[in-house]
NUSE-698725 format. One line per 2 residues: their letters; for each residue x, y, z of N, C-alpha, C, CB. Coordinates in steps of 0.2 Angstrom, whole numbers. Each point is the difference from the previous one (the first is absolute). Glycine has a CB too. Example, Ala and Ser with C-alpha at 12.3 -4.5 7.8 and 13.67 -1.06 7.14 Angstrom:
AS> 66:-28:39:-4:6:0:4:6:0:-9:-6:6 | 7:11:-10:4:6:1:-4:5:3:6:-3:-10
//
This chain:
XX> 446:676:-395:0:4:-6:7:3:0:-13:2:0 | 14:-3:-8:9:2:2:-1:8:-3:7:-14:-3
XX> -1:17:2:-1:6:-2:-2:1:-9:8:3:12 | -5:-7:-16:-4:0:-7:-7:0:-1:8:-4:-2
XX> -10:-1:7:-9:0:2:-4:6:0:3:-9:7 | -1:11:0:0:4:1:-1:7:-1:2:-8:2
XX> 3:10:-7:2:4:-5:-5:2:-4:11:-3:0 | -13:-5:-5:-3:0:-2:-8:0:1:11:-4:-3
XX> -14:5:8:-5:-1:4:-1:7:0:1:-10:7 | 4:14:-4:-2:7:0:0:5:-6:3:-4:10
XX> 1:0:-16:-1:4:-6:-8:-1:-1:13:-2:-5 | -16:-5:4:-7:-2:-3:-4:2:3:3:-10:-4
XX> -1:12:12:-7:3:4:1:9:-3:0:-10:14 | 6:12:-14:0:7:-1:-5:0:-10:15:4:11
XX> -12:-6:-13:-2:0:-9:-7:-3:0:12:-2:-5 | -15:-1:11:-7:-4:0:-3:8:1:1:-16:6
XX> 0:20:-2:-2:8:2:-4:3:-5:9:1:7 | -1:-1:-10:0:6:-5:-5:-3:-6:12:5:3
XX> -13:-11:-4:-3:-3:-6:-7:1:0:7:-9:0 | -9:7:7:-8:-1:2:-1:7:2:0:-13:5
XX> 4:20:-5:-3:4:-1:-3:4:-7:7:-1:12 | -2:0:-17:0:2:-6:-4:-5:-5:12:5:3
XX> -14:-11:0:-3:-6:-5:-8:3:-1:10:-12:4 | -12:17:2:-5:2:2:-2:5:-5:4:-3:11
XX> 2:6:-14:-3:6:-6:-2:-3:-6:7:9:2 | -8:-5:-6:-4:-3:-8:5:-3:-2:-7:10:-5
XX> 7:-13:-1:4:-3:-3:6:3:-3:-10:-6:0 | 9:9:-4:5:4:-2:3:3:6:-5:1:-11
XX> 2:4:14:3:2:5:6:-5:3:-11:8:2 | 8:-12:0:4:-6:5:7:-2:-6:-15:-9:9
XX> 11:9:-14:7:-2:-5:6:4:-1:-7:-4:-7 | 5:11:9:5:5:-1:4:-1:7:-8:10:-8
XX> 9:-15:10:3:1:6:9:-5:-2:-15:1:8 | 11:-4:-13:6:-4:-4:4:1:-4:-6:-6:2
XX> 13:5:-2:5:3:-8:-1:-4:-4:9:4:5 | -13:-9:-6:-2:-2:-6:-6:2:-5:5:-8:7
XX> -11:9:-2:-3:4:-3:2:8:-1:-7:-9:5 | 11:14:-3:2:4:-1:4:-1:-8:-2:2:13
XX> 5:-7:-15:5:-1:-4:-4:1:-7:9:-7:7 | -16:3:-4:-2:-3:-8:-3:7:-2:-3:-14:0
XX> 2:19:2:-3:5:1:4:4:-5:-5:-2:11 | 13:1:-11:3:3:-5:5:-3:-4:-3:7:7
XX> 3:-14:-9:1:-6:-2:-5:-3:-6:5:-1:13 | -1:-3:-17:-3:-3:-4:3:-10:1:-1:14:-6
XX> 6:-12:3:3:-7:1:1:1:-8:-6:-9:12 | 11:4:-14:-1:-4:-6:0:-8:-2:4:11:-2
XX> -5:-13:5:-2:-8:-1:5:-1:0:-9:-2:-4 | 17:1:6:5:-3:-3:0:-3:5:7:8:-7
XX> -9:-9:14:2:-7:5:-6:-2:3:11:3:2 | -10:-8:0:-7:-5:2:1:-1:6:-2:-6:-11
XX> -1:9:17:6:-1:5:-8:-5:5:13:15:0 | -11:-14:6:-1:-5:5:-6:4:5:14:-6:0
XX> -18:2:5:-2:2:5:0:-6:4:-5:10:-4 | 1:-8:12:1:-6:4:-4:3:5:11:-5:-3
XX> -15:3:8:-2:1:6:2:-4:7:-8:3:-9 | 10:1:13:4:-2:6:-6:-5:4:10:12:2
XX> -8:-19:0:-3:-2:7:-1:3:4:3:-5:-2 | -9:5:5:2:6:7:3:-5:5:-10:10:-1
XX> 16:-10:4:2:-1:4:-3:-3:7:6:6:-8 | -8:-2:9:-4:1:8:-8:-4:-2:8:15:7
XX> -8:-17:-10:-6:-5:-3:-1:-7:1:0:6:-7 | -3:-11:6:-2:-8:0:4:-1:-7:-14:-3:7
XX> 16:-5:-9:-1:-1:-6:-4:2:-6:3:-5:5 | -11:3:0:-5:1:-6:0:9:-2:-9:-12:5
XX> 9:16:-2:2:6:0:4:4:-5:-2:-3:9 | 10:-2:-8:5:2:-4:1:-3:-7:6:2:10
XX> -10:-8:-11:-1:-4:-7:-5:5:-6:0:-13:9 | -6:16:-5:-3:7:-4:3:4:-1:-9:-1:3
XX> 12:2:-1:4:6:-2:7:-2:-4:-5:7:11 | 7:-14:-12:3:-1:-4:-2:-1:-8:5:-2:10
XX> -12:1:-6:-4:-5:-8:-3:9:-2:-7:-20:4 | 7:24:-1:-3:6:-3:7:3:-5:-10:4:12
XX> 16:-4:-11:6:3:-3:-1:-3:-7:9:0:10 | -9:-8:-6:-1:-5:-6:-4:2:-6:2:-8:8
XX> -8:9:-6:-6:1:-5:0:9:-4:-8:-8:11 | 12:12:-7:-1:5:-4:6:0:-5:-7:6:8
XX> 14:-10:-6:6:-1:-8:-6:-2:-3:14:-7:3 | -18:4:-4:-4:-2:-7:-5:4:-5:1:-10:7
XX> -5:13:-1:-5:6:-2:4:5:-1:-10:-4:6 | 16:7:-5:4:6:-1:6:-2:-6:-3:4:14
XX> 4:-12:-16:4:1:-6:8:0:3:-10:9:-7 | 10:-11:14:6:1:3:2:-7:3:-3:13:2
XX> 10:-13:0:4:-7:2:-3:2:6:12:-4:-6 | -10:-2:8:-1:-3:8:6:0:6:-8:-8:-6
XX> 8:13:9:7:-3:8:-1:-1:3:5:5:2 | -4:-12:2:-2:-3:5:3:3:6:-2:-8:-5
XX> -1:10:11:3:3:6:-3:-5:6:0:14:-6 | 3:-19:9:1:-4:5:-5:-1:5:10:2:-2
XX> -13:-8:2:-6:2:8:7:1:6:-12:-11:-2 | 9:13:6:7:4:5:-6:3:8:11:6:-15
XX> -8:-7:20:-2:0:7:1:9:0:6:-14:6 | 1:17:-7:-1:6:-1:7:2:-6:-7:3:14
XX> 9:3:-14:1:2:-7:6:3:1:-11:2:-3 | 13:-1:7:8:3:-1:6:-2:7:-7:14:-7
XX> 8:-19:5:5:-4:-4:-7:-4:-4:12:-2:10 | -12:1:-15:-6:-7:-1:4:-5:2:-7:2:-11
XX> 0:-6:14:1:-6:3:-6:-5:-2:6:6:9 | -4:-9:-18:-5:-4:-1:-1:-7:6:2:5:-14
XX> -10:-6:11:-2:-6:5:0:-5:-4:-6:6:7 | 5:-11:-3:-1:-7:-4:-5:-2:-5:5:-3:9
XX> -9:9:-9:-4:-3:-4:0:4:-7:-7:-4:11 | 14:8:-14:1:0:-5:2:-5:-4:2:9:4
XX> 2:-13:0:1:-8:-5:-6:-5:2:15:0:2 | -19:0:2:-6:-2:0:-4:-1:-7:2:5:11
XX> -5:1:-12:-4:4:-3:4:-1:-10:-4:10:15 | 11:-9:-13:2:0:-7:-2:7:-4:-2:-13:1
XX> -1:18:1:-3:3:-3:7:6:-5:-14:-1:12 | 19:2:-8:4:2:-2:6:-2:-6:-6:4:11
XX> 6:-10:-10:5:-4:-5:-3:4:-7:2:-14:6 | 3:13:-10:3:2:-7:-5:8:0:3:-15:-7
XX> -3:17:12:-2:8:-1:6:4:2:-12:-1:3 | 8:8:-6:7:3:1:0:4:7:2:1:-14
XX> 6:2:16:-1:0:6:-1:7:2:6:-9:1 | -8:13:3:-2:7:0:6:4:3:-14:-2:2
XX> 17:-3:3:7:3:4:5:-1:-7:-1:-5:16 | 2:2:-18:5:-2:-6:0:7:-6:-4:-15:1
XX> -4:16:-3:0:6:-4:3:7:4:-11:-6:-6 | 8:7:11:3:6:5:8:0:0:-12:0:8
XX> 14:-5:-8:9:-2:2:3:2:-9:-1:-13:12 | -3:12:-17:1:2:-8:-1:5:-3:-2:-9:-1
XX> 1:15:5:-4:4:-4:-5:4:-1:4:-6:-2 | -7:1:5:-10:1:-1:-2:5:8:-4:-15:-7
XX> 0:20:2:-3:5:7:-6:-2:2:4:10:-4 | -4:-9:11:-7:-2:3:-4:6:-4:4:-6:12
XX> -11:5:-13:-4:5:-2:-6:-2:6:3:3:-15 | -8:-1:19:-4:1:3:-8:-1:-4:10:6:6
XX> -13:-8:-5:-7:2:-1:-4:1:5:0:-5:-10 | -6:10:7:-5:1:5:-4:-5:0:0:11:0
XX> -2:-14:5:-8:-7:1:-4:6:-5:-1:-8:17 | -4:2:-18:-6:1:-7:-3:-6:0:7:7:-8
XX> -12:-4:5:-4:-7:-1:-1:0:-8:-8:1:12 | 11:-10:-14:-1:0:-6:-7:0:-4:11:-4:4
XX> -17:5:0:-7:1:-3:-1:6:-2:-4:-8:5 | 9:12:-4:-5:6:-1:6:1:-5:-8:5:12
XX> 5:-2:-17:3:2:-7:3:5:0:-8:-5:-5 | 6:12:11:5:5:-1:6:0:4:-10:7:-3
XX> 11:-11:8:4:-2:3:4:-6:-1:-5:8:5 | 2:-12:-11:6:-6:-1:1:6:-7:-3:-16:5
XX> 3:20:-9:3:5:-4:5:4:4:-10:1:-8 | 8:-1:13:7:7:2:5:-6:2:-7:13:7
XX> 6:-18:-6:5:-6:2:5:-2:-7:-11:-6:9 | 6:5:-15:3:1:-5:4:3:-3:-6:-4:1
XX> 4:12:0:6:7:-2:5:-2:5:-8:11:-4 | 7:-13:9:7:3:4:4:-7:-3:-6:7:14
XX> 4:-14:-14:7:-3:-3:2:1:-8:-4:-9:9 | 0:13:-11:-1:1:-7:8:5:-1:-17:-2:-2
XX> 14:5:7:4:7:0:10:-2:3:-15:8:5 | 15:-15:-2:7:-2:0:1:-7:-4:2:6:13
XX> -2:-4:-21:-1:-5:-3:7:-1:-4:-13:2:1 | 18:4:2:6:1:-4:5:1:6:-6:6:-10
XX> 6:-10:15:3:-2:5:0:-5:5:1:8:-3 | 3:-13:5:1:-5:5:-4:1:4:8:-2:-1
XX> -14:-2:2:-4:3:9:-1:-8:1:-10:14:0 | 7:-15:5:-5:-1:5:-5:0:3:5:0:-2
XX> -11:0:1:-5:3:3:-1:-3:7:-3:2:-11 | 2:1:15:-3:-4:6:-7:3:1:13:-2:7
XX> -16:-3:-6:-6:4:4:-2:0:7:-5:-2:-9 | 1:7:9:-1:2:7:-2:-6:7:-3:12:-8
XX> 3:-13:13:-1:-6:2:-6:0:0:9:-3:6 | -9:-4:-6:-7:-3:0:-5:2:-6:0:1:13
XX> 2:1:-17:-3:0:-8:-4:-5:1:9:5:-7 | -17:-5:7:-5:-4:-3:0:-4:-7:-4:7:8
XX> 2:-11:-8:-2:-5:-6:-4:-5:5:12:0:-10 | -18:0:7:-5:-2:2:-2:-8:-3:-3:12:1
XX> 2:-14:-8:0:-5:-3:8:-5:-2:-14:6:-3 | 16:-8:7:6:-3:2:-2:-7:-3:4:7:12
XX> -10:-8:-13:-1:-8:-1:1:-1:-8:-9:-2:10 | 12:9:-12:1:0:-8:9:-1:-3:-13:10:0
XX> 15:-13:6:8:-1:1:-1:-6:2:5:11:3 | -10:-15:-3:1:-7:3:5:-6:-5:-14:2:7
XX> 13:-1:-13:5:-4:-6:8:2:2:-10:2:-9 | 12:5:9:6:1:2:5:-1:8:-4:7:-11
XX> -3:-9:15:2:0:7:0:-7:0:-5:10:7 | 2:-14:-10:-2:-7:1:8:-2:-2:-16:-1:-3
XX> 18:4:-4:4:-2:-5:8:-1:3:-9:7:-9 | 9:-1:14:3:2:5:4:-3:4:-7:5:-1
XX> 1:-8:5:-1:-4:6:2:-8:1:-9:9:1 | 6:-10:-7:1:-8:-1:6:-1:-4:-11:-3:1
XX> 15:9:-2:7:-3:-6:2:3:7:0:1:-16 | 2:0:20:6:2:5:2:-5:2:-3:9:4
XX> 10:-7:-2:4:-6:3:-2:-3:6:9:6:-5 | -13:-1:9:-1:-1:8:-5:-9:-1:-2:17:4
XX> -2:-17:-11:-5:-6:1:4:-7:1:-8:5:-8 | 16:-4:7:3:-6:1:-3:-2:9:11:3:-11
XX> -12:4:13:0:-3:8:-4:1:4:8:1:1 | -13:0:-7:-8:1:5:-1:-9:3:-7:12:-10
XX> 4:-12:15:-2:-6:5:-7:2:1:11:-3:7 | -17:-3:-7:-6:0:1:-1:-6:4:-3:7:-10
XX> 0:-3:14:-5:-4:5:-5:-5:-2:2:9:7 | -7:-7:-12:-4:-2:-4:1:-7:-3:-1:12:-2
XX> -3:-14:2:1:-10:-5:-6:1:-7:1:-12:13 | 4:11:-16:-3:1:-8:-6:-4:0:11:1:-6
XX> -14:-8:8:-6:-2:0:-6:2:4:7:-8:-2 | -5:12:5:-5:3:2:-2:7:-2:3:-7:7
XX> -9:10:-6:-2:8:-4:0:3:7:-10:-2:-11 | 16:8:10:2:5:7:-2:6:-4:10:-6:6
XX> -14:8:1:-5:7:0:7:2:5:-17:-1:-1 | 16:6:-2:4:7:3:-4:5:2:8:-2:-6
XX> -9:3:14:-7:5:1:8:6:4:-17:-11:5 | 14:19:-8:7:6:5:-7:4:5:13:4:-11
XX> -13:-4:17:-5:3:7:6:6:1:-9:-13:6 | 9:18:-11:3:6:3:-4:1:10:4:7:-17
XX> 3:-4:18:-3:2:8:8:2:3:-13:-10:3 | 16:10:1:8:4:-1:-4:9:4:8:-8:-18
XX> -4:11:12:-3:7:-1:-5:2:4:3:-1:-8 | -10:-2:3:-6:0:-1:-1:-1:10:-2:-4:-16
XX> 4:0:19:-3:0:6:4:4:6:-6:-12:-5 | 12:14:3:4:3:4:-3:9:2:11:-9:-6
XX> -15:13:0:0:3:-1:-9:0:-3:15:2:1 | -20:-3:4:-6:-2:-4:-4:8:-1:-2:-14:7
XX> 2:19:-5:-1:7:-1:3:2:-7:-1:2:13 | 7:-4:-16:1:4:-5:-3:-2:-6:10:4:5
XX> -15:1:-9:-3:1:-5:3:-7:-7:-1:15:5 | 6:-11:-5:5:-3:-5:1:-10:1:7:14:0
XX> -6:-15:6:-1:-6:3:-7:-4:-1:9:5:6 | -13:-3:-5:-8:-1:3:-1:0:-7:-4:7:11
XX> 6:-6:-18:-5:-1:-5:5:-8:-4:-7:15:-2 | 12:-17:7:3:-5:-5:-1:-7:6:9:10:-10
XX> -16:-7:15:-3:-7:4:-4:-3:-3:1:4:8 | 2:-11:-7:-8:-6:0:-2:-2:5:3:-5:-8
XX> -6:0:11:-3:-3:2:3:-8:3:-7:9:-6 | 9:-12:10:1:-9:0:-7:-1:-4:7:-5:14
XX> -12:8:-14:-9:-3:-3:3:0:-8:-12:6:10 | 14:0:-10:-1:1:-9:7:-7:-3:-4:17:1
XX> 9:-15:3:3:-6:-2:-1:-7:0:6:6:2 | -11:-8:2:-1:-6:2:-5:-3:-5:2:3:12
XX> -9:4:-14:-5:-3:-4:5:0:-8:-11:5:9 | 15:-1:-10:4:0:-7:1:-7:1:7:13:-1
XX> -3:-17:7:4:-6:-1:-7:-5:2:16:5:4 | -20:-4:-4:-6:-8:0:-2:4:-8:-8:-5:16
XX> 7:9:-20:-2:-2:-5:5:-3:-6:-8:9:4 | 14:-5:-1:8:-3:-7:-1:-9:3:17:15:2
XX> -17:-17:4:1:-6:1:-5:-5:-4:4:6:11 | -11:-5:-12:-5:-4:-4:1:3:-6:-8:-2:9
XX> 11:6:-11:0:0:-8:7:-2:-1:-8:11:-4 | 13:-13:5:4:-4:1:-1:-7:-1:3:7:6
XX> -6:-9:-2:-2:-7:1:-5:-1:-8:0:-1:16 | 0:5:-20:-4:-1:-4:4:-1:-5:-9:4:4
XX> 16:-4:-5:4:2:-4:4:-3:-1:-2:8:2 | 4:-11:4:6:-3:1:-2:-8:3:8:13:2
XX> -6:-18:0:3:-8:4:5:3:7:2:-9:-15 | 2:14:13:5:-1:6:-1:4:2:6:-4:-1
XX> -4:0:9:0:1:6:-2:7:1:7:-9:2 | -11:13:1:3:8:1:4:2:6:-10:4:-6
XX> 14:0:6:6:1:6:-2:9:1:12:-13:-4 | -12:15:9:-2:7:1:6:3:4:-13:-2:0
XX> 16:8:-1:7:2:2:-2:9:2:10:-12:-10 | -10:11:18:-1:6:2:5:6:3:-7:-8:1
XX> 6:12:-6:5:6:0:-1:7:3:1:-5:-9 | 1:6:16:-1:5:3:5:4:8:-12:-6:-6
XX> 8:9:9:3:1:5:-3:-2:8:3:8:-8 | 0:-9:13:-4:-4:7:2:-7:1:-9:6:-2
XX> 2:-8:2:2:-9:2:-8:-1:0:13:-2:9 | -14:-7:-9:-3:-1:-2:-9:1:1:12:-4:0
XX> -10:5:8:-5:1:5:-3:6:-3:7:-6:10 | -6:11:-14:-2:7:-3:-4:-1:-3:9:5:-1
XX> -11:-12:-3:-3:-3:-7:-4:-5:1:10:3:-7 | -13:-2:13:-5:-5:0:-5:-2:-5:2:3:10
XX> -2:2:-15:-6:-2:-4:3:-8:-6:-5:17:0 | 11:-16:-1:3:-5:-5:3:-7:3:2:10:-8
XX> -7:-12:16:3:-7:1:-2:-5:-1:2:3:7 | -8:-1:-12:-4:-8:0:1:0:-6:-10:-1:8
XX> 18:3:-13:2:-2:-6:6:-7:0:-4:15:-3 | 4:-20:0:2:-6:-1:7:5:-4:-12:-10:0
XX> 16:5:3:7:3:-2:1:7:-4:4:-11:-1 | -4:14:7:2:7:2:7:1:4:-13:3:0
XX> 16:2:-4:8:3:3:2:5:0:4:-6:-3 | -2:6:9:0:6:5:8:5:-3:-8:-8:13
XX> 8:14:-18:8:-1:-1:1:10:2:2:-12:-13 | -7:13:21:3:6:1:8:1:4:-12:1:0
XX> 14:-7:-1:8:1:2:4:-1:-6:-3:-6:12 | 2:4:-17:3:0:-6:3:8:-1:-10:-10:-5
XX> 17:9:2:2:8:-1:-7:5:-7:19:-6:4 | -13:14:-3:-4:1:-8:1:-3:-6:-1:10:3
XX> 7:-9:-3:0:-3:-6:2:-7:-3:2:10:1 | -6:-15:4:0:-9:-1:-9:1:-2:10:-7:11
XX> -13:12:-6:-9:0:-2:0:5:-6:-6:-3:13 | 7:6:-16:1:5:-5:1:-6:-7:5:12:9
XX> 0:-16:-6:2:-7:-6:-6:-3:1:13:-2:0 | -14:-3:5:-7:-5:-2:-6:4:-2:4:-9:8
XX> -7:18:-6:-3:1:-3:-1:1:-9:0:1:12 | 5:0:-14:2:-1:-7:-1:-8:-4:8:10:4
XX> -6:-13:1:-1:-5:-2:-7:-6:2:12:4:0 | -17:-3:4:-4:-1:1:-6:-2:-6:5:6:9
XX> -7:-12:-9:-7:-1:-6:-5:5:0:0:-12:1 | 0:15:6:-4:7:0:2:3:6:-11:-2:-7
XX> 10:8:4:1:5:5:-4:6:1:9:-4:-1 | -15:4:9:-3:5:4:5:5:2:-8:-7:3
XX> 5:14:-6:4:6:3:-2:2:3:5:2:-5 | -2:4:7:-4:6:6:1:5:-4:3:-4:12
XX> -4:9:-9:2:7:-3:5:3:3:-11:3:-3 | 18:-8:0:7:2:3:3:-2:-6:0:0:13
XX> 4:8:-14:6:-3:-6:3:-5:3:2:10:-5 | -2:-14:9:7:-7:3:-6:-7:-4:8:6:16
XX> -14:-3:-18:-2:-7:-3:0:2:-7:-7:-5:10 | 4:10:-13:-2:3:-6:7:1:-3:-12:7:3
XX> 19:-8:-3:4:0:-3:2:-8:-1:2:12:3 | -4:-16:0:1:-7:1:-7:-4:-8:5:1:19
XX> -10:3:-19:-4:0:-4:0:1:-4:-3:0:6 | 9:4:-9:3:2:-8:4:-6:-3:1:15:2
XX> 4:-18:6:4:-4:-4:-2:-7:0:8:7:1 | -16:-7:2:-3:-9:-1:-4:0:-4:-1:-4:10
XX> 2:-4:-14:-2:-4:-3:-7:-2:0:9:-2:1 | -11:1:4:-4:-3:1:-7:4:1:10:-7:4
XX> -14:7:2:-8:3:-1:2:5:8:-10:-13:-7 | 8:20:3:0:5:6:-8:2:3:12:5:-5
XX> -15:-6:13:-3:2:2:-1:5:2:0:-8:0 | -2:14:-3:2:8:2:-6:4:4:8:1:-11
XX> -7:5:17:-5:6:0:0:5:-7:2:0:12 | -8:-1:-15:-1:3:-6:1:9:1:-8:-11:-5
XX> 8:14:13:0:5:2:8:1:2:-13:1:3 | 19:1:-9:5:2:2:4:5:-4:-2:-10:5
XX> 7:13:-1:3:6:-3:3:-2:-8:4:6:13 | -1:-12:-14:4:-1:-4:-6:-7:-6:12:5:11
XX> -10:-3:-17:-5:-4:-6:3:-9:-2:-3:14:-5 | -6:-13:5:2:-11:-1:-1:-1:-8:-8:-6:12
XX> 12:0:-15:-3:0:-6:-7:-4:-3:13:3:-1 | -15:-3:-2:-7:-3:-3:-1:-7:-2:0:11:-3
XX> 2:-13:5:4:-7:0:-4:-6:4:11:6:-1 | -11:-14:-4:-3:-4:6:2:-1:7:-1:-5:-9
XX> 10:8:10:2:-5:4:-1:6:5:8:-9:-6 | -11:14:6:0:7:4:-8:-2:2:11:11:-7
XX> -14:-12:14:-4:-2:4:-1:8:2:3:-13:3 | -10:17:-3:-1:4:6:-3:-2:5:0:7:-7
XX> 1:-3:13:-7:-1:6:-1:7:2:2:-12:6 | -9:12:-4:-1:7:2:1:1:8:-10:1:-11
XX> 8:3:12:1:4:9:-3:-6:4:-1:15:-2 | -5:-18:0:-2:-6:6:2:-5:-3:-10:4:5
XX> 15:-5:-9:2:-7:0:-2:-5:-5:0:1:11 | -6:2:-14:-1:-5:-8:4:-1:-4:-9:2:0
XX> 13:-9:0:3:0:-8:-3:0:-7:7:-5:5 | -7:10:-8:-5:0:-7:7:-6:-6:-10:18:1
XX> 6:-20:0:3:-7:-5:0:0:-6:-2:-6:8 | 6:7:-12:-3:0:-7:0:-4:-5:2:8:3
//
């Protein structure tokens, strides 16, 4: 860890303190902790500028982690009337040090840049977290940008700002994703004549740390995956002529997954890096997920047919190609 890291580590643990002690009061109360909420308090604005917000990746996160919290920034420029800054997937934060999966992803081309605005002018402004369902606190959200409506800002929100139904950004992520430069160099393992399932068996985490709560509700089963992949397998065969080719996405080896050996071309790709299996799951004829953002973001930008746990933090859309199963494994087909 170098000393920027570092640095940085010890600011987010000291500010993680103070957050989680204050986030604890009422609402308002917890708002009066902020100069933004304070401002609108005596502030109006006059609508002369139209300015920006943005929501930071968290750094010290997965992908799938730092992609909600971009697509949440995203989502509220639209519901608040405001532009969009993009702010970089990134390992940690001061130096930034984007990752590769900024050009990956594409998500940031022809957006505007959040470092660029701060270097031009633009004030950072703070918000407090909120929840956009509740009406009296997406109003106090509204005075407070309402209230710097007559100067250059920024909005940043607070990390980890929730947005729950992400699957309502799948058009502009999709739109995104497949115009980026990066597609010139995507490579697939996959052969177009055949129908490739894409099955993700989160485990990683989940089995390093089997006691923590938070871990323990985003477990399956090898059973529940296995009965998921014999029912996708025969409604397949009902659909299609080709071949079906099954592409295994996880952690361990093989010997872990005895339930899936008596499947006819089956591939083993827990050696595959993330971001090669993060691409063929995107690209997959279908794709079984788990209840991990490293699949459920791969599932906004496929085509194709998603097999899902209909019990998950983040919303599906209503759609043919959106498959539920419940906690024992029945796909309700529709």
């Amino acid at each position: 860890m170098n000393l920027a890291e570092f640095k940085y580590k010890a600011e987010r643990k000291l500010y993680g303190y103070y957050y989680n002690r204050i986030h604890k009061e009422p609402f308002l109360k917890y708002c009066s902790h902020y100069t933004s909420y304070r401002h609108s308090l005596k502030h109006n604005g006059d609508g002369s500028c139209v300015n920006y917000i943005t929501a930071r990746p968290n750094p010290g996160a997965g992908i799938g982690h730092q992609m909600a919290n971009w697509m949440a920034g995203y989502h509220l420029a639209k519901v608040l009337g405001l532009k969009f800054a993009n702010i970089p997937f990134s390992r940690y934060h001061h130096p930034w040090v984007p990752t590769p999966w900024n050009d990956f992803l594409g998500f940031g081309e022809n957006e505007t840049s959040y470092k660029d605005l701060l270097q031009n002018g633009y004030k950072k402004v703070l918000l407090p977290q909120f929840n956009e369902m509740d009406e009296e606190q997406f109003d106090v959200i509204k005075k407070i940008i309402a209230s710097y409506s007559d100067q250059k800002v920024v909005f940043l929100c607070e990390q980890d700002q929730f947005y729950r139904d992400l699957n309502t950004l799948i058009p502009y992520l999709q739109q995104k994703f497949y115009s980026a430069s990066a597609r010139e160099n995507d490579k697939l393992v996959y052969d177009s004549s055949n129908f490739n399932i894409a099955i993700h068996v989160r485990r990683g985490d989940i089995m390093n740390d089997p006691t923590n709560p938070n871990l323990v509700m985003r477990y399956l089963s090898n059973d529940y995956f296995e009965k998921v992949l014999e029912q996708v397998v025969e409604k397949v065969k009902t659909i299609t002529d080709k071949p079906v080719h099954v592409y295994f996405f996880s952690q361990g080896k093989a010997e872990d997954y005895p339930e899936f050996a008596k499947y006819p071309n089956f591939h083993w790709c827990m050696d595959m890096g993330a971001m090669a299996s993060f691409l063929h799951m995107i690209y997959a004829d279908l794709l079984i997920t788990s209840k991990s953002s490293f699949s459920y973001k791969p599932a906004l930008l496929n085509r194709g047919i998603k097999v899902c746990p209909e019990n998950f933090w983040h919303g599906y859309p209503d759609s043919a190609d959106w498959i539920m199963v419940d906690n024992e494994g029945n796909v309700k087909w529709k």
